[in-house]
PyMOL CGO cylinders between C-alpha atoms (Angstrom):
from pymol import cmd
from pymol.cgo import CYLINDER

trace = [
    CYLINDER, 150.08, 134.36, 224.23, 150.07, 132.36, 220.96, 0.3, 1, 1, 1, 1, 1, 1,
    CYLINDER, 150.07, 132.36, 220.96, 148.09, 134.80, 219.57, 0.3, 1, 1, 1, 1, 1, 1,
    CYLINDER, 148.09, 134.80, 219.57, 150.88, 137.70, 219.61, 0.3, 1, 1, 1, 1, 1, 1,
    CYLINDER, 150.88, 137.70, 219.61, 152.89, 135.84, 216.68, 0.3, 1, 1, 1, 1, 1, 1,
    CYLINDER, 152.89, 135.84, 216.68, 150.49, 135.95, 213.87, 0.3, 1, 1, 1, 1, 1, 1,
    CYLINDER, 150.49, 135.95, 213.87, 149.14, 139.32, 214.52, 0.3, 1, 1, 1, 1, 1, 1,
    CYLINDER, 149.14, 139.32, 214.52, 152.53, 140.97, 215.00, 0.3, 1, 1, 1, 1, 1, 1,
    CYLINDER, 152.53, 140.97, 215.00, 153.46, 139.01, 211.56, 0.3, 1, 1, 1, 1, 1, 1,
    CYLINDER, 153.46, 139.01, 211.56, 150.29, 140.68, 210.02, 0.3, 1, 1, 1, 1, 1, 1,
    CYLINDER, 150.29, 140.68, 210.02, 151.56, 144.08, 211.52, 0.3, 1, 1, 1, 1, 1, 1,
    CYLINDER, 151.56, 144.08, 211.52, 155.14, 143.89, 209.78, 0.3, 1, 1, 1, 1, 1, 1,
    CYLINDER, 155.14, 143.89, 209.78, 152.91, 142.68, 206.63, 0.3, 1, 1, 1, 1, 1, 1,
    CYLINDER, 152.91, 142.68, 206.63, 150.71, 145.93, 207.30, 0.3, 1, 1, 1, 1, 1, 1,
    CYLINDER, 150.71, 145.93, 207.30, 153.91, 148.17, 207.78, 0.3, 1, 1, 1, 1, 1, 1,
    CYLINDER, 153.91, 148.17, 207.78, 155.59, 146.72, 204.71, 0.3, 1, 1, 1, 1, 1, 1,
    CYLINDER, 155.59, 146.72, 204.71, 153.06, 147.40, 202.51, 0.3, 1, 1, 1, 1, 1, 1,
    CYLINDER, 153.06, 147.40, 202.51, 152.68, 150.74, 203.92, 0.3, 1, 1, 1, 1, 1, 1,
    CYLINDER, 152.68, 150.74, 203.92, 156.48, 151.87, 203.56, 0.3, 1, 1, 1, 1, 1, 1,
    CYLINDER, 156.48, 151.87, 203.56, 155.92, 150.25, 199.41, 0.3, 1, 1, 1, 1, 1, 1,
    CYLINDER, 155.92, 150.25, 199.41, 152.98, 152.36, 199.43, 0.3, 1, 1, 1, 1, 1, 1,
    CYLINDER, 152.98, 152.36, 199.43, 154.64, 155.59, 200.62, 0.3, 1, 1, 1, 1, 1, 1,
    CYLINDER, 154.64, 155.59, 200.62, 157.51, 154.63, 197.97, 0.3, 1, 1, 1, 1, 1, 1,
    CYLINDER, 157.51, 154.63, 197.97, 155.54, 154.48, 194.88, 0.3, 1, 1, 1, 1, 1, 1,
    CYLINDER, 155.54, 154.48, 194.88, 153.92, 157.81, 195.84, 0.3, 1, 1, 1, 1, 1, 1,
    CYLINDER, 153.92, 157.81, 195.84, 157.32, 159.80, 196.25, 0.3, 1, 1, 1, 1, 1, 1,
    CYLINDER, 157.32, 159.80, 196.25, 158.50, 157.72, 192.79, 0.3, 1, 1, 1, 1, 1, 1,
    CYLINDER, 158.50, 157.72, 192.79, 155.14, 158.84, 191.29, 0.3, 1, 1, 1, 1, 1, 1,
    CYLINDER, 155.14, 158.84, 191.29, 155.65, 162.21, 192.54, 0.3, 1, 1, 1, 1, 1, 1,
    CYLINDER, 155.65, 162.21, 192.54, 159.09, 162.61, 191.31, 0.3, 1, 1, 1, 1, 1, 1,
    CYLINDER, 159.09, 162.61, 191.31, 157.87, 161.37, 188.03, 0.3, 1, 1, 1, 1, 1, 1,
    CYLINDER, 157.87, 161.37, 188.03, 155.68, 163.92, 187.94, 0.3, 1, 1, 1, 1, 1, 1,
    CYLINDER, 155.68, 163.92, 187.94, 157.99, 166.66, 188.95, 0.3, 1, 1, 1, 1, 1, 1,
    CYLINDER, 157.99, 166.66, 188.95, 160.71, 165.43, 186.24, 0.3, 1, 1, 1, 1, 1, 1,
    CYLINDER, 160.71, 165.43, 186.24, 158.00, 164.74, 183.51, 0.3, 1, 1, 1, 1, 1, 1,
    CYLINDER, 158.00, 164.74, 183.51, 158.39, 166.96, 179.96, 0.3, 1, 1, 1, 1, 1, 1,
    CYLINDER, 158.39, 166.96, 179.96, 154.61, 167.65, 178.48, 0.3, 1, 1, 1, 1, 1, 1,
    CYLINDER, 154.61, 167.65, 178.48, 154.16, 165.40, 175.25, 0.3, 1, 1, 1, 1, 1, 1,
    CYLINDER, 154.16, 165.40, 175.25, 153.57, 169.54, 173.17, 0.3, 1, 1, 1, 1, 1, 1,
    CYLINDER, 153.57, 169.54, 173.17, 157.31, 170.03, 174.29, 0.3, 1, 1, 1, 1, 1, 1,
    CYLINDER, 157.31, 170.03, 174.29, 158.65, 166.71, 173.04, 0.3, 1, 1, 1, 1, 1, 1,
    CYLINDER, 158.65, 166.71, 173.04, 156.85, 166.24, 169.72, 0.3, 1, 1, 1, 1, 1, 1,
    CYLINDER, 156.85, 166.24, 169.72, 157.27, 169.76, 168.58, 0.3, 1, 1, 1, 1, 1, 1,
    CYLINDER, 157.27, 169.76, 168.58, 158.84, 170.01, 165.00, 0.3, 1, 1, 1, 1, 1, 1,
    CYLINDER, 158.84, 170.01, 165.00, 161.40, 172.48, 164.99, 0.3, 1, 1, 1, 1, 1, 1,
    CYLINDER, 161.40, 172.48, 164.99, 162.41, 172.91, 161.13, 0.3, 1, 1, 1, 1, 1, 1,
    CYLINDER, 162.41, 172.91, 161.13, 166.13, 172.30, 160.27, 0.3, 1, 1, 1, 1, 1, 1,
    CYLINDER, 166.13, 172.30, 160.27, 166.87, 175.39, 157.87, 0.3, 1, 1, 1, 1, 1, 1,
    CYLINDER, 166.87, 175.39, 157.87, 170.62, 174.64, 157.84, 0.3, 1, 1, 1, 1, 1, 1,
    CYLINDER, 170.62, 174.64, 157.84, 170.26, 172.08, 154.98, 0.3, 1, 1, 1, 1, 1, 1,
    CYLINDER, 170.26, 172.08, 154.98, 168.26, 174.08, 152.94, 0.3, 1, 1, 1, 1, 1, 1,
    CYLINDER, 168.26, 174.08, 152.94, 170.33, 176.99, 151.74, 0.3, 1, 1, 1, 1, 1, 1,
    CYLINDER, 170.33, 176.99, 151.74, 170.01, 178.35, 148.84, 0.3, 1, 1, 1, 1, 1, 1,
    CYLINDER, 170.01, 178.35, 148.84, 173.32, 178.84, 147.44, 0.3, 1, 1, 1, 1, 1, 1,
    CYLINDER, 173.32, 178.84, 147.44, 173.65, 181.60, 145.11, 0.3, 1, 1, 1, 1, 1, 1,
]
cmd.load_cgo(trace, "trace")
């Protein structure tokens, strides 16, 4: 019988890290999902508005 407390401690340590676990990975995976490719974001698109030539 004193052996139940530490193991059912370890168990809630076990299932803790389990549920962080499970967290990061749906984080991780939203991330993912919501993530704009580095070609989209550094992509110069030229400003021709300032350069009119006025007649």
């Amino acid at each position: 019988m004193g052996d139940t407390g530490p193991v059912e401690g370890g168990r809630g340590e076990q299932i803790q890290q389990a549920e962080r676990e499970a967290a990061r990975q749906r984080i991780l995976a939203q991330a993912e999902a919501e993530r704009i490719p580095a070609e989209e974001t550094t992509r110069a698109v030229p400003d021709r508005r300032w350069r009119r030539e006025r007649p």
